[in-house]
C-alpha positions, 0 to 999 in steps of 0.5 A: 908355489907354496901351495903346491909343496906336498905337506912335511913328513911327519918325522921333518915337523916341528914340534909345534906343528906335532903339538899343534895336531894332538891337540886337535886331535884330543878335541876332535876326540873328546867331541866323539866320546861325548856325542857318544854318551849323548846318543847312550844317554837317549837310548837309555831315555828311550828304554824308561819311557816305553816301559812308563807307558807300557806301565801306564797302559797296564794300570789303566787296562787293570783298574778297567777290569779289575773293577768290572771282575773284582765284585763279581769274584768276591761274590762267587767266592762269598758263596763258599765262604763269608762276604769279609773273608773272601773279600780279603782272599781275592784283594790278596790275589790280586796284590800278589798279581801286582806284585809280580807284574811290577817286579818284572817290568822292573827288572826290564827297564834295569836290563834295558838301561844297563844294554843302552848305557853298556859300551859297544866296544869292551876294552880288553883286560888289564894284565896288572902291569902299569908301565912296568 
């Protein structure tokens, strides 16, 4: 017979039944928030390794065609100036290049860390008042 009695209102519960239920309810929680840090913690992951092999794969394709181009460029450009100088002109243009590519994936793996590991919800502003 007991089963069948409807569940008590909450203002008829005891305190231990109250206690009882936040507890629960601050670990069922807690379980949430930390299955949500895990899941912007992957995302985040997620974001560093597509951009290392996106940096791996540049380097690769750059050693490839630098090495091919650089002798090529050197020796065109020896025939305004001598073999030395523009040697450093064309290795100074292209650390330039490689300066400005690795620049700009840096600040794409900043701006992909900060949008995984940003909270989807805002909280609201605090107004400056603290139980006043």
């Amino acid at each position: 017979m007991a089963a069948l009695r409807a569940p008590a209102r909450h203002d008829e519960e005891s305190v231990g039944a109250l206690v009882s239920r936040v507890g629960t309810d601050v670990q069922r929680i807690v379980r949430g928030e930390i299955r949500l840090v895990q899941v912007r913690v992957n995302a985040a992951l997620d974001v560093a390794k597509a951009a290392g092999g996106g940096l791996a794969l540049a380097l690769v394709c750059g050693l490839a065609g630098v090495g091919a181009l650089v002798a090529g460029i050197v020796l065109a450009v020896a025939l305004v100036l001598p073999v030395w100088a523009a040697a450093l002109v064309v290795g100074g243009a292209f650390l330039v290049v490689g300066v400005a590519v690795t620049l700009v994936e840096v600040r794409g793996v900043r701006h992909g860390m900060r949008e995984a590991l940003r909270p989807s919800e805002a909280l609201p502003p605090e107004t400056g008042r603290h139980g006043d």
